[in-house]
N, C-alpha and C positions, 0 to 999 in steps of 0.2 A: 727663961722668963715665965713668970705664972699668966695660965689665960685670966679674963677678967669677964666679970658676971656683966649681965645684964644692967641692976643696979649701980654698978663702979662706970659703966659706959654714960649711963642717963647722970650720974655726978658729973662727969667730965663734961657733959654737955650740956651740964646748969651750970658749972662754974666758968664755962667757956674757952675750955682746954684745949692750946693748938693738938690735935689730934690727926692722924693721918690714918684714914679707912681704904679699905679695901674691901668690896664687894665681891667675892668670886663665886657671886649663882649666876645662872643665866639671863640675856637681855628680857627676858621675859618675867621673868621671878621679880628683877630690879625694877621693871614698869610696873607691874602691881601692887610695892612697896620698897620701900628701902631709906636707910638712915643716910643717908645722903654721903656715902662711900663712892669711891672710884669703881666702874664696874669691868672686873678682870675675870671673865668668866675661867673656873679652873683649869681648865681645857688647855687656854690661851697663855695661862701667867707663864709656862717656860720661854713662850717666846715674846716675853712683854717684861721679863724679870729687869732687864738691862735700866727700863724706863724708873726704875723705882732703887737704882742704884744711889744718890742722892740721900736716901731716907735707909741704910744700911746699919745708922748707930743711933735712928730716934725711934722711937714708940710707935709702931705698926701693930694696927688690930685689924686681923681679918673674920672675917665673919660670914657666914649663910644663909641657909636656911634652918639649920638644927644643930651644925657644930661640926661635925662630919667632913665636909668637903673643907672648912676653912681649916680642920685637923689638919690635914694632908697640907694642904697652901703653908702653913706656919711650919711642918718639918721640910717641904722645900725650900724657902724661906731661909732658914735657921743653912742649909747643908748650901746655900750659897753665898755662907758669910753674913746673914742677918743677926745681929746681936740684942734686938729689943721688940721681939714678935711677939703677938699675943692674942689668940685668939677667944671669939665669943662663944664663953660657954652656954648652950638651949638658941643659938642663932637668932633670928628673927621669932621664931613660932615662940620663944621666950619671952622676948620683947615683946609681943603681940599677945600672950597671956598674960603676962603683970600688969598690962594696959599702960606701960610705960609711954 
């Protein structure tokens, strides 16, 4: 599955798109901003994967700080049977520069 920009995330969330996020920065990162994602900090998600088995064949975007950590989240993700991951490409700091 292709990751999806910034822009395509901010549509989905004018058009009101059931969407299911995943947060995997730290509690810390998430209290000082965050699109209002589920917060799995990377670290945690192998042992939290089970909890998001439900969501294995719909549209999961994970997302960061910069792209980076949510990379890695979407290839484990995907090598445990995810079929529809997609991560946010420029993370947060992207979001936070287009003043989206």
């Amino acid at each position: 599955m292709n990751d999806i920009t910034v822009e395509e995330l901010k549509a989905k969330f004018d058009n009101k798109e059931e969407i299911i996020l995943l947060d995997v920065r730290e509690p810390i990162e998430h209290q000082s901003f965050n699109l209002g994602g589920t917060l799995i900090p990377l670290g945690h998600l192998i042992n939290k994967i089970d909890d998001f088995e439900e969501f294995k064949d719909k549209e999961v975007i994970v997302y960061c700080r910069s792209g980076k950590r949510s990379a890695t989240a979407k290839s484990f993700m995907i090598q445990k049977g995810f079929t529809n991951v997609r991560n946010l490409e420029g993370g947060v700091l992207d979001w936070i520069d287009k003043g989206l």
